[in-house]
N, C-alpha and C positions, 0 to 999 in steps of 0.2 A: 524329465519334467512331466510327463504323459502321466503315468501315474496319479499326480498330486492334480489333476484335474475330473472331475465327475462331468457328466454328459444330462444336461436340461436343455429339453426341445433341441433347440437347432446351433447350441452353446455350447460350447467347455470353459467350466467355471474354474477356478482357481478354489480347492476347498475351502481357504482362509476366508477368500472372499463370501465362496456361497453360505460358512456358517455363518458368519457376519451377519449378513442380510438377512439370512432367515431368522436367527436366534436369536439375534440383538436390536437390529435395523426394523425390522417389521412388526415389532412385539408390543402389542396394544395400538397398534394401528387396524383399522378399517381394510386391510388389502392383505389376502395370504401369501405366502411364497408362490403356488401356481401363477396368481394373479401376476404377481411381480414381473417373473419371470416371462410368463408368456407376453404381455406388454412391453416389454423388454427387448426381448427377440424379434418382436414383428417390427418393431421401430427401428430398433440399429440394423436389421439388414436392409430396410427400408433407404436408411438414409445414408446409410457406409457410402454406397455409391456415389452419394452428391458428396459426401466430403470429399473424396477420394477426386474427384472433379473439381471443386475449386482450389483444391491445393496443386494439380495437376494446370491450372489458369496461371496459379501464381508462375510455377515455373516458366510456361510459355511466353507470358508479359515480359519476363526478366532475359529470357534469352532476345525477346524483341530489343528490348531496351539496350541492354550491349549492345548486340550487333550496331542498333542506330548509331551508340557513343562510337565504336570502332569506326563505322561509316565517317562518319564525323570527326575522328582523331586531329588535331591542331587547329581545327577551328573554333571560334569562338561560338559558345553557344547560343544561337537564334530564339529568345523567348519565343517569341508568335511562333517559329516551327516549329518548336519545340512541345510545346502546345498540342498544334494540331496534327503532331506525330502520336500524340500521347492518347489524345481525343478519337484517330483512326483505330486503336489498338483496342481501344476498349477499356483504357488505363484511367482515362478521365471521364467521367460521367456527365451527360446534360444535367443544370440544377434545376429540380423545380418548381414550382408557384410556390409561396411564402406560406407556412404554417406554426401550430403551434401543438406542442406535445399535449397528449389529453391520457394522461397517467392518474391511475388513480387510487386512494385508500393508500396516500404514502405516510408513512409519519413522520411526527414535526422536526425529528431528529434531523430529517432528508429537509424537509421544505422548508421548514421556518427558523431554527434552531441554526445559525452560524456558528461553526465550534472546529478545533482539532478532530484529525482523521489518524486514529491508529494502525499501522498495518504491522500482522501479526503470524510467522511461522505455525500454522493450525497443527502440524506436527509435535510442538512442543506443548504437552498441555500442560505446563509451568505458565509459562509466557503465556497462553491462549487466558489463562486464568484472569492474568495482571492484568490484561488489555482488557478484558470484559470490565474487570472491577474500577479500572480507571477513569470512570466516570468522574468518581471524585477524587480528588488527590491531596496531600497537605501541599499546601504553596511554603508555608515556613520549611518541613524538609526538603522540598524541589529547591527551594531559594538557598539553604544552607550548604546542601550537599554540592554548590555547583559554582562554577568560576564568573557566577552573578557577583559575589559575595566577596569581598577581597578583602582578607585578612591575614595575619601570619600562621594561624593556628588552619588553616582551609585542609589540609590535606591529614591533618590528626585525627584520630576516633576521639581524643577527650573533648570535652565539651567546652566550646570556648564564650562567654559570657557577653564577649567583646562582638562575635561574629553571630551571634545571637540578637542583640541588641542592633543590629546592622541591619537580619533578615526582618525586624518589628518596624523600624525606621521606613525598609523599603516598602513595605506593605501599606502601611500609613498613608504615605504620601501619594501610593497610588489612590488609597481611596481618596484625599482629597482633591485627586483630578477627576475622578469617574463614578464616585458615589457621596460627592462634597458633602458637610454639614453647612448647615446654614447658622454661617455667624461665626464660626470656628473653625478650627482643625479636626482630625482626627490622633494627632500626637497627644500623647500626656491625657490620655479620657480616663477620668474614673470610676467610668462603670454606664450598664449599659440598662434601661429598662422600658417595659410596655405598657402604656399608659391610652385609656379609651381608644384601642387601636391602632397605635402608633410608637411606635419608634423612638425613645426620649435616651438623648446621650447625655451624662454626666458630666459636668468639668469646672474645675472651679468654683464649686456648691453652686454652679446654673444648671440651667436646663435647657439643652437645645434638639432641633430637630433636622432631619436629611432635608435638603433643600428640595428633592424630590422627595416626597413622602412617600411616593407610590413603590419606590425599590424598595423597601421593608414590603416584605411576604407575609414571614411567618414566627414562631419562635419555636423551641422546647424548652420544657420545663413550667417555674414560675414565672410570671409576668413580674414580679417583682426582682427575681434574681433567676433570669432564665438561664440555662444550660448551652444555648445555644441559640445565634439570632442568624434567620436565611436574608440574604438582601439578594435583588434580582437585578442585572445592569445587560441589554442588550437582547435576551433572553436567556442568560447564562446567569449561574447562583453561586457567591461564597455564601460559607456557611463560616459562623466565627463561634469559633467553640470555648464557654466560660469556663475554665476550672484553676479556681483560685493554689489550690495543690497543688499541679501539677508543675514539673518541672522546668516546663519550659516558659510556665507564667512567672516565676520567683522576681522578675522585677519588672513588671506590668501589671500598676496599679489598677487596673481595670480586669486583673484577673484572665486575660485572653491569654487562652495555652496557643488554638493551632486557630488557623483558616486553612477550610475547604475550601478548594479551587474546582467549581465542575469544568470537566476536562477535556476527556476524550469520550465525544458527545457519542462520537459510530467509531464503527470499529471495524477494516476486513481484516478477517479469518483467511490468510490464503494459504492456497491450495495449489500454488503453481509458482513464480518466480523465486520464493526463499522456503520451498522444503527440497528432498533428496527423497523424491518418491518416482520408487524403478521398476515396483513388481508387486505384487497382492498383499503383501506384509506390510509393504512401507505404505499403499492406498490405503488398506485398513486400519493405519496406527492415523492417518489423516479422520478419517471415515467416522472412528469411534469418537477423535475428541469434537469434530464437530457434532455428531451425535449426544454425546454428554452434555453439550452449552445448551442445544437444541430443549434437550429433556429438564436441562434447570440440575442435574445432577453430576457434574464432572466436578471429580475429588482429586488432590495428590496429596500424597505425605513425600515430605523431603526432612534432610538434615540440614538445621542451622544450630552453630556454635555449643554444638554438641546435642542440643532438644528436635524432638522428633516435630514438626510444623503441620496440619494439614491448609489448604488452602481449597474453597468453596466459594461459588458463587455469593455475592454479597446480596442482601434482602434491599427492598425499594427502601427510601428514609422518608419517616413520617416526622412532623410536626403538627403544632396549632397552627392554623390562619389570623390574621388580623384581625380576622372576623368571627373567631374562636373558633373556630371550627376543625376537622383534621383535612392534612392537607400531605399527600406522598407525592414525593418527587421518584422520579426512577433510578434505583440504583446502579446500573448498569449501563454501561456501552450500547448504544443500536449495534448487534452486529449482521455485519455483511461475509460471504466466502466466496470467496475468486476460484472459479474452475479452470482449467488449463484453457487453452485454444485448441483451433481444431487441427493443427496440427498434428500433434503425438498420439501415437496407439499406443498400447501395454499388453502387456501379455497376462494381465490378470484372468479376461475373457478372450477365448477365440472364437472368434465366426465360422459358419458353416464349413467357407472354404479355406478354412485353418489358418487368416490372416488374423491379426491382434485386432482387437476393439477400438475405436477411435475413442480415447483417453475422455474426450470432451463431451463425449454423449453419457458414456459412464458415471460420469462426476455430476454432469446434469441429472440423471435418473436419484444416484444415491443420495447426495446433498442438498436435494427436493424434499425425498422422502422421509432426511433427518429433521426436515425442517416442518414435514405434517407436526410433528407434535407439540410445535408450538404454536401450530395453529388452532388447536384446541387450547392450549393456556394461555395465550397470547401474551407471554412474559417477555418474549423478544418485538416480535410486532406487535402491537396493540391495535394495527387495522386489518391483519388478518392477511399480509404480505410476505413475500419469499424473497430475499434480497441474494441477486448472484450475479459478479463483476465478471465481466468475461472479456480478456485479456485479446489481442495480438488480430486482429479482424484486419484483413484488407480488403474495404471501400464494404459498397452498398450490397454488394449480391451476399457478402457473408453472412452478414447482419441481417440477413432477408432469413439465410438458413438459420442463424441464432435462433430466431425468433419462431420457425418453424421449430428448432429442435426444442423448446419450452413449452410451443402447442400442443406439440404430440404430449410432451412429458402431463401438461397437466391432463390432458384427455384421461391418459392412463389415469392420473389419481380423481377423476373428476371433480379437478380445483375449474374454477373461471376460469375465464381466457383472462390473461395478464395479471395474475394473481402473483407469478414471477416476475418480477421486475428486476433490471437488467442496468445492471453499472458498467457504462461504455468505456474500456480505455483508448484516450485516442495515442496510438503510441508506434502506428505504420504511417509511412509515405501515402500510401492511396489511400488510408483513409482521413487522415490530414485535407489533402486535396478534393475530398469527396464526403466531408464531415456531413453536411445540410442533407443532405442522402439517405448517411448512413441515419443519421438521427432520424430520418423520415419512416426509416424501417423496423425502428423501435418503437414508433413514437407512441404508442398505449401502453412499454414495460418500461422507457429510460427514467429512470432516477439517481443519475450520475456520471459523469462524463469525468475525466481527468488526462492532463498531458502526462508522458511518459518521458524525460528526457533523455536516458542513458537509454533505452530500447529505440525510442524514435533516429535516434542518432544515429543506433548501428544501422537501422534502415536505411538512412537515408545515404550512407555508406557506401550497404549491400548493395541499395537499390545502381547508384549511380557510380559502382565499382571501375568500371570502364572509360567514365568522365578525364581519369585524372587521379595526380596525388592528393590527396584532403588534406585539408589547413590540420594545423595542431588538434589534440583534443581542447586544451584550454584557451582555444580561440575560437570555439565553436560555441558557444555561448552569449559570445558578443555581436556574432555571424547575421548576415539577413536575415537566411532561412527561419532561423530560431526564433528572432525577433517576431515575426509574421507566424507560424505555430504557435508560438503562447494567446497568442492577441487574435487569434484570427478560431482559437479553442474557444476564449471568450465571449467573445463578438456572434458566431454562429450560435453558440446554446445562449445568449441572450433574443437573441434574431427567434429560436425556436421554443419560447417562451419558458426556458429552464428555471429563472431566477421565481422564487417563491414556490415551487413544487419539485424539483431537480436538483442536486448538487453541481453546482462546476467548480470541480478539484485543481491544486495545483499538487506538488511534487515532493519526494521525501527530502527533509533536512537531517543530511548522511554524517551527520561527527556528532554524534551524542554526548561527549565530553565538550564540547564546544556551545555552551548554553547562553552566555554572553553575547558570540556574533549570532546565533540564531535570534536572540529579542533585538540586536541592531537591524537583522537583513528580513526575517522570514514577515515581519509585517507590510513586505514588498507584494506575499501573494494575493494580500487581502485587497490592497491596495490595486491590485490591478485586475479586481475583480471574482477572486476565488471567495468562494463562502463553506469551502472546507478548504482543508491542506495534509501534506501526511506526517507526521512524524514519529521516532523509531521507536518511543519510550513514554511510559506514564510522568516521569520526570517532564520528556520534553512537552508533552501534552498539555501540561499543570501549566506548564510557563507562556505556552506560545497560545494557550488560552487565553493571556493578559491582551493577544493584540485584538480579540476582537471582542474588550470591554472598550478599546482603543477606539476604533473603526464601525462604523455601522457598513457592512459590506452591502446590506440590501440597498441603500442609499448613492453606495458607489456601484452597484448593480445601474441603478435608474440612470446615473450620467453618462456611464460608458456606454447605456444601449444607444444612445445620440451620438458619439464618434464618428469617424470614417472607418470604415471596414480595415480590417488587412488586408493585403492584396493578394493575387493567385499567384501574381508573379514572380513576388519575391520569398512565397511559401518554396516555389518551386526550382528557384536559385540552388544553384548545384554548388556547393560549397570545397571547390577543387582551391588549390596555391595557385594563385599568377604568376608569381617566380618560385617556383621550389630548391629554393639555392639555400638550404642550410648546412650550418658547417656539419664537419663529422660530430663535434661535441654535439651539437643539439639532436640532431637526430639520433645519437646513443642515446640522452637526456630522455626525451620521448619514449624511445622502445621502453629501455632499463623502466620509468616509470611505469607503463603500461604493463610491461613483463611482471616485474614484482608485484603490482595489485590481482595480475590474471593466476599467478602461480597459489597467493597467500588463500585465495578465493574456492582456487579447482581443488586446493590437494584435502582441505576440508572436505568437501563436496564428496570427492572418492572415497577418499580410504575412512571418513568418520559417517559420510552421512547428512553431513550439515549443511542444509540449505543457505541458511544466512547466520553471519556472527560479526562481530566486528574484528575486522582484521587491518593491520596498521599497512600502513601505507610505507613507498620506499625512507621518507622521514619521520617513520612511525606515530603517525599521527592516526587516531583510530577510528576508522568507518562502516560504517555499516552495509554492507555488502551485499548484491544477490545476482542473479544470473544479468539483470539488465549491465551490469557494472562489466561484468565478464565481455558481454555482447560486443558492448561499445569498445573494448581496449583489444581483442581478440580482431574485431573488423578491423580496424586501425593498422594494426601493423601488418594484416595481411595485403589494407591497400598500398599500403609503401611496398614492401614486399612486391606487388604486382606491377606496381611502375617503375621499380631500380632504386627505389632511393635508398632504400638499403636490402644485405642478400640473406640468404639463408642462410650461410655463414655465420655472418655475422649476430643474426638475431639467435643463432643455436650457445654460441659463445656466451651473449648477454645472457638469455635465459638460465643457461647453470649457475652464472656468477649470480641471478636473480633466486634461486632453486638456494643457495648456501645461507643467504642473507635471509631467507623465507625461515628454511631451518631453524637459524640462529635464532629468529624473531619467535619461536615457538619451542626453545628449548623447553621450557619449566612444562609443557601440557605432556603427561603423564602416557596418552593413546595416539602420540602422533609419529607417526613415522617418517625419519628424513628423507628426502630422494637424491641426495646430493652422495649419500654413500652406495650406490646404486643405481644411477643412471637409464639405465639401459632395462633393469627389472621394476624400476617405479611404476604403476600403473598409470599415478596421479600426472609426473611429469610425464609422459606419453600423450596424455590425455592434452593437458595443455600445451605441447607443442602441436596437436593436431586439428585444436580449435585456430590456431594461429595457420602455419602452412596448409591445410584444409579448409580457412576459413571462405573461402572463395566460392568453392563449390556446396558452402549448408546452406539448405534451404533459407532464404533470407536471411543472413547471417546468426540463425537461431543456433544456441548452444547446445539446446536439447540433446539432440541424437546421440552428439560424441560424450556428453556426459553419463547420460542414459547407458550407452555402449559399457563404456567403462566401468562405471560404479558396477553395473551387474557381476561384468570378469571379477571386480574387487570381490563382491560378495559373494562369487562361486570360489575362488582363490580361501574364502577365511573358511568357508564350508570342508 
C-alpha cells in the first residue's frame, strides 16, 4: 500500500486522493495545494488527539454503565438513582439558563419554506442528479405511477385513459380544499386566463376567481392563453402546465397536460450512512460528485430503452409576475452533505505517527472546500452558506468539538465564523438526554436538528445492553422512551428558538412502493411539529409535499411550544421485557425477521458496494435500507443472544436458512453472488454473522468497523 501513497509535510496521501484535490478540488479556487495541505496537517494533528479522547469517554461511560446494570441485575430500576448514577459519571449534563440559536444568513429553504427533505446516496451521481432536480416534480406522474391511484390497468406500461382521468379528479379536488375558487369547482374548467392581474378561471361561459387572489403569482406565456399558470399555497408552488396537444391533456377541456408539484425543497447529499465508502477511491467518487453539484456542472450519460440520456442540473424557472414583471423561482433542491462522525478513520491520509485520519475532519476539510465555489455563484446558497449534517454526536462536549473542527476549517479558507452551518442528528442516547446543551454548542451554525429512529434505537440497545432482554423491535415504537425522544426532539428546538430560522426534522418513510399509507401516516410528522421530513424518492417527495399544503406547521410550531415538555424520565426509561416469556415460535419470528433484513442489507454492502438500495424484506415487501436499519436488527439479536433467550446455535441455523431466502430474493441481479453455496468462503455472510455475535463489543453498536473491515478484504480479494 506504501507505494500508492506520496509524502506532504507531516501526511501520506493516498495519490487518488492528493490528485483529486489538487487537480480538481482546488482549481479556480483562491487557495493552492501548499495552502491546503499545510492547513490541513496542522489542524488534524492538532485535533486527532481530542478525537481520539472522546471516543476513548465514550467507551469508559459504557463500561460504567454495565457494570452499574450488572450491580444492579434483578432489580428494578430506580429513576432518581439512576439519574444520579448517570449525572456522577458525567453521562448527564447540568442544563442551562434558557436561550435562543442566533444562526445566521440561512436560507428560506431552512427557515421559512416548510417542505419534503430528500436524503440521497452522494456516491451515486445518477440519484444525486434526481434529488437536486426534484424540486419540482409532476404530481400527475407521482399520482399515476403509484398505488394512490386504483385502477385495473395500475401496474401496465399502456396508457390507461380511465387511470388518467382518476389522477385529474384527484388533483382537482385537492385544489378545491387548498387553493378553492370562489364560487365553483375546479372540475370540468375551461380554461384558464389573466386579466388586470389576476387570475380568471373559465367555466360555464362565467368568469370566476381564487377565493384567495393572492395565491396566483405568476404565469408563462400569454395572458390570454398562457402556457403555464404558478399558484403559491403555504410557501410552496404548483405550476399547471397548458398544452392543449399534449397527450396527457386529450380529455381536459381546459387543456391542462401536467401539474408541477414543488417538492423536495433541500436536499442531503450523504456521505456517511447509505454509501460503501472504505478507501481513497470510493472518498473520491463521493468527493467529486459533491464537487460537480457544488460547481453547477455534474453530468451522466446512461442508457434508456435503448437511447443514450444525459442528465444535468436543471436551470431556475422563470415566469411573468402578476405584476408583469419576471419573476424566477429556483430550480433546484437546497442541498445539504452529511459527513461521517467522528468515529471512523480511513486510510485515505496517515498521520505522522502512521495512524489513519479521523474520516470526519477529512470530509469536513474537502466538502467545505467543494462548496467555496458556490460561494462565489451562489447557486446553492444564496446567502453565502455551507450546509453540513453531522451525524452520531454523543451529548455536549462533541458538539463543542464539531463546532471547533469547522472553526479551524473556516480559519483555513478565511470564511466567517459560522459560515458552516451544521445540521444536528439527534440519533444517540446522550445526546437525546443532553439535547438543550448540545444545541447550546451550536447555537451560531444549527440549521437543523432531526430524530434518527433506527440508529437511536440501536443506541439505546448498546447503551443499556446489560439492563436486560429488549421488548421486540416492533414494539419499540409504541415504547415510552420513544414517545418522549420524538416530543422531547420537538419541544427542546422549540424552547431553543429553531422554529422560523432552523429545521426540526422527522424520519425517512422506508417502503417507497407504499405511497398510499405514506399520504395516510406521514402527515403525522407535521402534525407533531416537524417542518421538514425525509423521504426516499422524488416520487415520494411530490406526494408528501401535498401534506403541507395540508397543514401550516409554523402554526402548529406556535401551539406546541405551550405544551408540557417531555419528560427526562421517561426519555430515559430503559426499554427491557418484564416477562420475557416468548414462545420458541416468536422468538425465531423475531431473529428469522431481523436476520434476513441484516443479510439482504450487508451482502450488497460487501461484495457490490452498495450503501443503500431497496431490499425486500422476509415478506418481500421493499425498503429502503442503510446502515441505521443494519444497527438496530444486528443490536437486537445480539441482546437476546446475551441474555439466553435464544443461542448461537440457534441464530447460526436461522441465518443460512436467512443466507438461501436472501439468494433466492436476488436471483435475476446479474453481479450478485450467493453465500449460501459457500458458507464458510462468503466474505459478505462472515461479515454479517460478526455484526451479530460481535455485536456487543462495537463501539456503540456501530456497524462501521466490521463493514469497513470486510468490504476492504472483498476489494483486495477482486484485485
Amino acid at each position: 500500500m506504501s507505494k500508492n501513497y506520496q509524502n506532504v509535510n507531516n501526511l501520506k496521501i493516498s495519490s487518488e486522493l492528493l490528485s483529486f484535490v489538487n487537480k480538481e478540488l482546488l482549481k479556480d479556487l483562491e487557495i493552492s495545494p501548499e495552502e491546503f495541505w499545510s492547513g490541513f496537517d496542522n489542524v488534524v494533528h492538532d485535533l486527532a488527539p481530542k478525537n481520539k479522547e472522546l471516543i476513548q469517554i465514550r467507551k469508559d461511560l459504557q463500561k460504567k454503565i454495565d457494570d452499574w446494570h450488572i450491580k444492579n441485575k434483578g432489580n428494578e430500576t430506580n429513576i432518581e438513582e439512576y439519574k444520579k448514577f448517570l449525572k456522577e459519571i458525567g453521562y448527564l449534563k447540568d442544563e442551562g439558563p434558557n436561550f435562543k440559536i442566533e444562526t445566521k444568513n440561512v436560507d428560506d429553504e431552512i427557515s421559512k419554506i416548510a417542505g419534503p427533505q430528500l436524503v440521497v446516496p452522494i456516491m451515486n451521481a445518477r440519484y444525486a442528479l434526481n434529488a437536486a432536480n426534484a424540486r419540482w416534480v409532476s404530481l400527475y406522474d407521482s399520482l399515476y405511477g403509484t398505488d394512490i391511484i386504483e385502477s385495473e390497468e395500475g401496474g401496465s406500461e399502456r396508457y390507461d385513459p380511465n387511470r388518467g382521468q382518476e389522477v385529474i379528479k384527484y388533483v382537482r379536488e385537492f385544489f378545491d380544499k387548498y387553493i378553492p375558487i370562489d364560487g365553483t369547482s375546479w372540475k370540468n374548467i375551461a380554461g384558464l386566463k389573466i386579466v388586470s392581474k389576476e387570475l380568471i378561471i373559465l367555466k360555464d361561459n362565467k368568469e370566476y376567481k381564487l377565493k384567495d387572489t393572492d395565491k396566483f403569482i405568476g404565469h408563462r406565456g400569454d395572458v390570454n392563453k398562457p402556457e403555464a399558470v404558478i399558484l403559491k399555497n403555504n410557501n410552496l408552488h404548483f405550476e399547471i402546465i397548458i398544452n392543449p396537444r399534449a397527450f396527457s391533456a386529450a380529455h381536459d377541456i381546459a387543456g391542462i397536460s401536467d401539474v408541477i408539484a414543488e417538492s423536495a425543497v433541500s436536499t442531503i447529499c450523504d456521505n456517511e450512512d447509505s454509501v460503501a465508502a472504505v478507501d481513497a477511491q470510493d472518498k473520491v467518487a463521493c468527493y467529486r460528485n459533491w464537487l460537480g453539484l457544488m460547481k453547477g456542472d455534474l453530468k451522466i450519460q446512461f442508457e434508456k430503452n435503448g437511447k443514450i440520456l444525459e442528465r444535468k442540473l436543471n436551470p431556475d424557472r422563470s415566469y411573468i409576475s402578476k405584476n408583469g414583471k419576471g419573476l424566477k423561482l429556483h430550480g433546484r433542491s437546497l442541498l445539504l452533505i452529511r459527513n461521517v462522525g467522528h468515529l471512523m478513520t480511513n486510510p485515505s491520509i496517515l498521520l505522522k505517527d502512521g495512524s489513519e485520519v479521523p474520516e470526519g475532519i477529512m470530509d469536513a476539510f474537502i466538502t467545505t472546500a467543494a462548496a467555496l465555489h458556490d460561494l462565489k455563484k451562489k447557486k446553492n446558497s444564496r446567502t453565502g452558506s455551507i450546509y453540513i449534517v453531522k451525524p452520531k454526536m454523543h451529548g455536549p462536549d462533541e458538539c463543542v468539538f464539531t463546532d471547533m473542527i469547522f472553526s479551524k476549517v473556516e480559519e483555513i479558507f478565511k470564511l466567517e465564523y459560522g459560515t458552516i452551518k451544521v445540521g444536528l442528528m439527534d440519533e444517540e442516547r446522550r445526546t437525546s438526554a443532553n439535547l438543550k446543551e448540545c444545541i447550546r454548542a451550536l447555537s451560531k451554525r444549527l440549521v437543523f436538528q432531526n430524530t434518527g429512529f433506527l440508529d437511536r434505537t440501536g443506541d439505546e440497545m448498546h447503551t443499556s445492553m446489560e439492563a436486560g432482554p429488549m421488548i421486540k423491535k416492533g414494539d419499540m415504537k409504541s415504547s415510552k422512551w420513544i414517545q418522549a425522544y420524538e416530543n422531547n426532539n420537538v419541544d427542546i428546538g422549540l424552547k431553543c428558538g429553531l422554529s422560523g430560522v432552523a429545521q426540526i426534522g422527522k424520519g425517512m418513510w422506508a417502503a417507497p412502493d407504499e405511497m398510499k399509507k405514506m399520504l395516510d401516516e406521514k402527515i403525522g410528522h407535521l402534525k407533531a411539529g416537524a417542518n421538514c421530513a425525509w423521504v426516499p424518492s422524488p416520487t415520494a417527495a411530490s406526494l408528501h409535499a401535498l401534506h403541507y399544503h395540508q397543514v401550516d406547521v409554523f402554526e402548529v410550531q406556535k401551539k406546541l411550544a405551550s405544551r408540557s415538555p417531555a419528560k427526562l424520565d421517561d426519555l430515559l426509561t430503559i426499554p427491557v421485557a418484564n416477562r420475557p416469556n416468548w414462545s420458541v415460535d416468536e422468538i425465531n419470528a423475531e431473529i428469522s425477521n431481523s436476520a434476513q433484513t441484516l443479510l439482504g442489507y450487508v451482502v450488497r454492502w460487501i461484495d457490490q458496494g452498495v450503501g443503500c438500495s431497496k431490499v425486500p424484506d422476509i415478506s418481500n415487501t421493499f425498503l429502503m435500507e442503510d446502515r441505521a436499519t443494519l444497527r438496530i436488527s444486528s443490536q437486537h439479536i445480539a441482546n437476546w443472544l446475551h441474555h439466553g433467550i435464544t443461542t448461537k446455535i440457534q441464530v447460526m441455523e436461522i441465518m443460512k436458512q436467512m443466507a438461501k431466502i436472501v439468494d433466492n430474493q436476488n436471483k435475476n441481479d446479474k453481479k450478485y453472488i450467493k453465500m449460501s453455496d459457500d458458507f464458510d468462503n462468503s466474505i459478505a455472510f462472515k461479515a454479517a454473522c460478526d455484526l451479530i455475535f460481535k455485536g456487543k463489543e462495537q463501539p456503540s453498536g456501530y456497524t462501521e468497523p466490521l463493514l469497513h473491515l470486510n468490504r476492504l478484504e472483498k476489494k483486495f480479494s477482486q484485485n
